[in-house]
N, C-alpha and C positions, 0 to 999 in steps of 0.2 A: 580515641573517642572519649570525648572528655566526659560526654551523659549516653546514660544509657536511655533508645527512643522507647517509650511504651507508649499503649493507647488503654487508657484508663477507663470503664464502665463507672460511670457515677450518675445512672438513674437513679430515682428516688434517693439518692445517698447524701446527707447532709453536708454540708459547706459553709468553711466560714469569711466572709469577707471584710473586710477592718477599710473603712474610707466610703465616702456617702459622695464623690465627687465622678467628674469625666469619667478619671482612668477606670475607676473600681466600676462604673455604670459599664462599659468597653467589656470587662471579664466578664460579668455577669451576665453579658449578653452572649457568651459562648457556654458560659455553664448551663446558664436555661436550656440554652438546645443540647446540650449531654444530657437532660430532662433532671440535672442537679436539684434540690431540695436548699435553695440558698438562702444563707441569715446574713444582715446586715448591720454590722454596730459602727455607727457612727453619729455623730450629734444633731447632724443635718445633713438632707440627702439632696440633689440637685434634682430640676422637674421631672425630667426622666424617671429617676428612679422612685421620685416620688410615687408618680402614677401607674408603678409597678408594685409599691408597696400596698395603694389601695384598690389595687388591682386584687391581689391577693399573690401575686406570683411570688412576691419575696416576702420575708419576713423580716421587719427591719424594728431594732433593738437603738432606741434612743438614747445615747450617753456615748460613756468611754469605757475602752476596750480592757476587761479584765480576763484575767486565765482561765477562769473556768468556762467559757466561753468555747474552750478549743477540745473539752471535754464530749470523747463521744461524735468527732467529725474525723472525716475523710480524709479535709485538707482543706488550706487555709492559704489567702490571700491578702494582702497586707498592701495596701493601698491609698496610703495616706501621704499630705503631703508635708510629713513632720519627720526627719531622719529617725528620733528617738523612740517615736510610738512603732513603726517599721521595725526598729530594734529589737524591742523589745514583745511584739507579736514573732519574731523568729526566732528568739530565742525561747518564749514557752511554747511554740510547738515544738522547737528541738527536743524540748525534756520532756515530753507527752507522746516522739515519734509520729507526729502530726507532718508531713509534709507541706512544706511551706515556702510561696512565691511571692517576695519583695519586689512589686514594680517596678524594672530598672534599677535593680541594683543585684546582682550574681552573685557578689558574696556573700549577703546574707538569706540567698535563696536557697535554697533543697532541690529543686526543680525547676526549670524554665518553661514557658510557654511559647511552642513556637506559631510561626508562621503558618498559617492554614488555608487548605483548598479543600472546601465542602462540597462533594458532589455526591452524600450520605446515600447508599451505603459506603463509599470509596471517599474517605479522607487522607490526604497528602500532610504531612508536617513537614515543614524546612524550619530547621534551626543551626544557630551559627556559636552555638556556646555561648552567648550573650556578648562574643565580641562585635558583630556587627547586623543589627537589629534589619539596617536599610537596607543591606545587602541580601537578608533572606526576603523581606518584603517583592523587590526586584524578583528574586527567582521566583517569591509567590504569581508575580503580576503575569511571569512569565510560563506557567504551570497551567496558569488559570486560560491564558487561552491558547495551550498546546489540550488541555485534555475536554473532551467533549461535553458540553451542557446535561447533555441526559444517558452519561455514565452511570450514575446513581440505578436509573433506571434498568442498563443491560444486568447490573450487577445485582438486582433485586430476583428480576428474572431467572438470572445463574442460582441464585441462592433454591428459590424455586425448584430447580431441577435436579439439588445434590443430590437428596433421598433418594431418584429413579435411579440417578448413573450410578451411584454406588451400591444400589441393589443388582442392574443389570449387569453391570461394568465391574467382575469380582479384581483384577490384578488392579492394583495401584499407578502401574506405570503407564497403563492401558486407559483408566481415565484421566492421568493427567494429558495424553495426547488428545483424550477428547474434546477437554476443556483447552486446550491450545488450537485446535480444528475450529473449534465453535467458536472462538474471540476472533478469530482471523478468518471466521467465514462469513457467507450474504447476510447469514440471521441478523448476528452482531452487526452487520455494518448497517443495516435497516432499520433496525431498533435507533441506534445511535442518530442516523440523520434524519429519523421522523418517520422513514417512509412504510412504518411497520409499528403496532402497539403492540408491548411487551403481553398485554394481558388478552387479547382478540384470540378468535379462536382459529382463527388463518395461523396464528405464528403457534400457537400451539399444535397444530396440524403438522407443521411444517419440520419443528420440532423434535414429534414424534416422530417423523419420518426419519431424520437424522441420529437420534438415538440409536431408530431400529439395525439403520445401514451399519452403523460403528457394531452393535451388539454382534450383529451374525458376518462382519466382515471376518477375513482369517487372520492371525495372529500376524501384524507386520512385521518385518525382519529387520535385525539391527544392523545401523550403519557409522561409520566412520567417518569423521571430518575432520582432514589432517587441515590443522591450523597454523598461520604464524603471527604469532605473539610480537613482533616487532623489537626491537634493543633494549624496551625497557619502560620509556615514557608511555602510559595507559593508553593518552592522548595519541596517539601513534597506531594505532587497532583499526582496527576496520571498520565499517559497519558490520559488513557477512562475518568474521568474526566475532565479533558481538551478538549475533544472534546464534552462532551454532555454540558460544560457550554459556547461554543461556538457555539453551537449548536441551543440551548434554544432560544425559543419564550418569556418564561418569567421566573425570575428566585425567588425563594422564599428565603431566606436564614435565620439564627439565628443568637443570640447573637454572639458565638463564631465566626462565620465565618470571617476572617481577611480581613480587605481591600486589602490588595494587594491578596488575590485571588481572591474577587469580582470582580477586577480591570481586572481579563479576560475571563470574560463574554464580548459577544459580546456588541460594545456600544449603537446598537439599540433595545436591549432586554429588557423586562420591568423587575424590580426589585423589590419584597415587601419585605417587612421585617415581619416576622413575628417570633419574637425573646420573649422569655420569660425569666426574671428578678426573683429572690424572691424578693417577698415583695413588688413587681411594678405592676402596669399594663399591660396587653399584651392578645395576641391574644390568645383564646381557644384551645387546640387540635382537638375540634371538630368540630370551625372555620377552622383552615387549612386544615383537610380533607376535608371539603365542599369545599374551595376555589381548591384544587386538582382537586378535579374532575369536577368541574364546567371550568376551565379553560381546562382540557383537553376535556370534551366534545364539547367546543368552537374549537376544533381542530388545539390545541396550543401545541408547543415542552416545557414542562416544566419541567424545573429545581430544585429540591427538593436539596436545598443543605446545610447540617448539619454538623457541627464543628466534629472532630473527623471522627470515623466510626458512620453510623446511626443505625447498628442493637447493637450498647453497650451504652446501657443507652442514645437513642438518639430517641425514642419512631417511630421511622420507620415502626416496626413491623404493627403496628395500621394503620399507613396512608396509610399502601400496603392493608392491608385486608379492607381499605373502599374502595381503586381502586379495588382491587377486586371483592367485591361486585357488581360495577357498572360493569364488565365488559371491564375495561379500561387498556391498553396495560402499561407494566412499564417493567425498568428493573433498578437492585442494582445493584451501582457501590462501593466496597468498598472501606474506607480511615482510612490510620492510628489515633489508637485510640491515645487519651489523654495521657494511661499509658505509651504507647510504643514509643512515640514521645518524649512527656518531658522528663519521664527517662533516655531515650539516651541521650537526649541535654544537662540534669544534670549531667551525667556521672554517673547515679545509673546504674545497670545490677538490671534486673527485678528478675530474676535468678542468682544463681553461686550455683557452687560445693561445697564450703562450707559455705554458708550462707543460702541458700533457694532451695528448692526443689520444691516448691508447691508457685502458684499464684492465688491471690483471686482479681476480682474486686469485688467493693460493691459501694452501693449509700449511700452517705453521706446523706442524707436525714432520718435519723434516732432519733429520741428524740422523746419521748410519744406514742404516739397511730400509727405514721408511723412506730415505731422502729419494723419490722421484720428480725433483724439480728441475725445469730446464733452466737453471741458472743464466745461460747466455743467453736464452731470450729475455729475462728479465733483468737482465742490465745493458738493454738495448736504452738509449736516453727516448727525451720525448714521453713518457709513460709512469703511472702513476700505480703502485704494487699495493696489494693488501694483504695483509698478513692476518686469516683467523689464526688462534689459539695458539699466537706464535710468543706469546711473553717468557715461557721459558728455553724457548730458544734463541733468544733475542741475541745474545754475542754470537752462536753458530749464524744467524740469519746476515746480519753485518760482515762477521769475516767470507762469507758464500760471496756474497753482493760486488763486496772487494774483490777478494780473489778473482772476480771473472772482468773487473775492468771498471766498477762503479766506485769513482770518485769516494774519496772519505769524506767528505764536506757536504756529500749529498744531504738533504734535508727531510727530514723524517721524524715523527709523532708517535706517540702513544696514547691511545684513549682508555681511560680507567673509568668503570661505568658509565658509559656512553648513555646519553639521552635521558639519566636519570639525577637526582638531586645533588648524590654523592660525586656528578662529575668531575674525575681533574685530568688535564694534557699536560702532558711533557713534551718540548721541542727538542730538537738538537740536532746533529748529523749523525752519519753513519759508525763515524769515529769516537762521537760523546756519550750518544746518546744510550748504550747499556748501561753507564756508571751513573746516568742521571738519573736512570729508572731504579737503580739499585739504592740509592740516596734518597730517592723520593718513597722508596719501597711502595711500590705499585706491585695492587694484588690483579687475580684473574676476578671477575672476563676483563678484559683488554682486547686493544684493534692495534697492531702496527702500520702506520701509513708509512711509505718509503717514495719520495718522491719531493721536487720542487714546490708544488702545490702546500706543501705542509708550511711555507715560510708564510703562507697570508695566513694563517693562525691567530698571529698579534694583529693584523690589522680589520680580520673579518670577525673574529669572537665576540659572540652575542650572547650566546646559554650561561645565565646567572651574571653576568657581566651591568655596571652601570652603563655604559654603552650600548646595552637594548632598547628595539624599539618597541617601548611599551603603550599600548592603548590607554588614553587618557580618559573617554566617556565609554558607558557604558551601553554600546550598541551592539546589532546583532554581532558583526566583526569580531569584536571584544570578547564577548559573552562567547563565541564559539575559542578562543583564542585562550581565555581564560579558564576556562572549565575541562578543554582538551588538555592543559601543560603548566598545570599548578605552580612545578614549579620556575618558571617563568617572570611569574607577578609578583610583587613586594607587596606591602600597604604602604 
């Protein structure tokens, strides 16, 4: 994050703006409505802002722009259309510690102005770090009519109500469910489409009524929503995932789970990590069930959230049947597994018509006294094998495969972070392919694919490849395309 967003209070608060033209008359009509105290030095003002100045709304200083000018303001706006006077307005707010915005120009800015959706009280900023202006405009146009005309209005309402619920409503956790019940209930939706005024005394009635039910309701019980996080790409989530990790009082997560999903979980939600390594330290299985249910008997929204899907080799089964046990409310959200995420993003088909008929996962976890694999059914031909967490097993996996009848030339992959940025494959067969991986030093997680399938690799690879097909305009298509799998897109 290259700036940090705030939302700045500059009522009554002085401002200085430098340029009497378009651009500068543009800011000034956004600082008025932050009810800013705005001064204008410039030589000559354009009609606009003329009939602002004799208006009384601004205060506008005849001439050219000197330092002491920047003495005793806010922040300062430089808006001229001379590179040098620009210059030299940022750099004496620099030494004054005057924050300070050069029209279209980032480097000698302090701060940017982004894109805005005013639906006051509830203002939206998009900003692109000032690399591309048109593109947050776009997501402004796009903002502007996903969110409802008389939002401002429900949000006035809410504001209204704090005092009560937080007098009635003592736990914390307890009215943030309230105020999630009331956005997502008739009131809100009434308000919003007109069919209800915020201020009438029906909706006040109505209201009341809803306060009171929440107030002497009984304490609701916490529950669990085993989640899957998918391979890795954010874009890849669910919807219902997305709403139970937004949802969440606390959230649990593994190794696999990528930051940029974590990243939208609510930001006052608690987060553990409770991730398990080979060969490391970490927390028990029979640790996390306990922390499950102890947290949800605490009467917490908890978030179980596991890489992939969690009923495929992602031990979920287990952590439901100790909420069960306990009698504790849950429900499974599924998410795409490992095999079916990477594969695509590799360009392997897990399947096809003349390569594979038949799909096996398996757990890589196989050498000595683990090893319960039926070998000779997977190296029946016709079939396409997956190997989770099998990277360091990868020469036992190969000689297994042989020893029971499977070709050395067989064709087989490695995916090294699957579906995310950092992706890379390795091709080769059954004979090559540990010394490639050991060359390439391919770390975990990894996916071993073992199969025919894995030869269209070079001819179907798409993920980060110039041989994607990328969306040229920007329509809905796009815009879902682009926003789900970042990285994807070039400029």
């Amino acid at each position: 994050m290259d700036y940090f967003p705030i939302f700045l209070r500059l009522s009554t608060e002085p401002v200085l703006v430098v340029g009497g033209g378009e651009v500068a008359a543009r800011k000034i009509e956004l600082l008025l409505r932050a009810g800013a105290r705005v001064t204008v030095v410039a030589p000559e003002l354009n009609p606009e802002l003329a009939a602002r100045a004799a208006a009384g709304e601004i205060e506008h200083i005849l001439g050219e722009f000197h330092p002491e000018l920047l003495d005793g303001k806010r922040l300062a706006i430089a808006a001229t259309d001379k590179h040098s006077v620009n210059a030299w307005v940022a750099h004496q707010a620099e030494r004054r510690n005057v924050p300070v915005n050069v029209v279209d120009d980032r480097e000698l800015s302090r701060f940017i102005v982004p894109a805005i959706v005013d639906r006051s009280p509830v203002v939206v900023a998009v900003g692109s770090s000032g690399e591309a202006p048109v593109l947050t405009r776009r997501l402004r146009e796009r903002l502007e009519s996903f969110l409802p005309q008389r939002l401002g209005i429900l949000a006035k309402l809410a504001g209204s109500l704090r005092s009560a619920v937080k007098e009635r409503i003592a736990r914390p956790s307890n009215r943030r469910r309230f105020w999630e019940s009331f956005f997502d209930g008739e009131i809100a939706s009434d308000v919003l489409s007109g069919r209800a005024e915020a201020d009438s005394e029906e909706t006040r009635k109505r209201l009341e009524g809803v306060l009171e039910d929440k107030v002497h309701a009984s304490v609701r019980p916490g529950e669990v929503a085993l989640v899957g996080a998918g391979p890795g790409d954010p874009g890849l989530l669910t919807l219902r995932a997305l709403r139970a990790l937004q949802n969440a009082d606390v959230v649990l997560y593994d190794r696999l789970v990528s930051e940029e999903v974590l990243d939208l979980a609510r930001r006052d939600a608690d987060r553990i990590y409770v991730g398990k390594a080979a060969g490391a330290a970490h927390v028990s299985q029979q640790e996390i069930n306990d922390l499950l249910v102890r947290l949800a008997k605490e009467g917490k929204r908890v978030c179980r959230l596991k890489g992939g899907d969690p009923f495929i080799f992602g031990r979920g089964g287990e952590e439901l049947e100790a909420l069960a046990a306990e009698g504790i409310s849950f429900e499974v959200v599924p998410g795409i597994t490992a095999a079916a995420g990477c594969a695509a993003y590799a360009g392997i088909p897990l399947t096809h018509r003349d390569h594979a008929q038949a799909l096996t996962f398996v757990t890589g976890h196989c050498k000595g006294e683990t090893d319960r694999v039926d070998w000779a059914l997977l190296a029946r031909p016709g079939q396409t094998t997956v190997f989770y967490m099998g990277l360091g097993h990868l020469e036992n996996i190969a000689a297994k495969l042989q020893a029971h009848g499977v070709p050395a030339d067989r064709a087989a992959a490695v995916i090294e972070e699957g579906t995310r940025a950092e992706q890379r494959v390795v091709t080769g067969t059954l004979a090559d392919l540990p010394a490639k991986v050991r060359a390439a030093d391919v770390k975990s997680p990894a996916l071993l694919i073992v199969g025919e399938v894995a030869r269209l690799h070079d001819t179907l690879r798409w993920f980060n490849s110039t041989a994607a097909q990328r969306p040229t305009l920007l329509g809905p298509d796009a815009w879902a395309y682009a926003t789900q799998s970042e990285g994807r897109l070039s400029a």
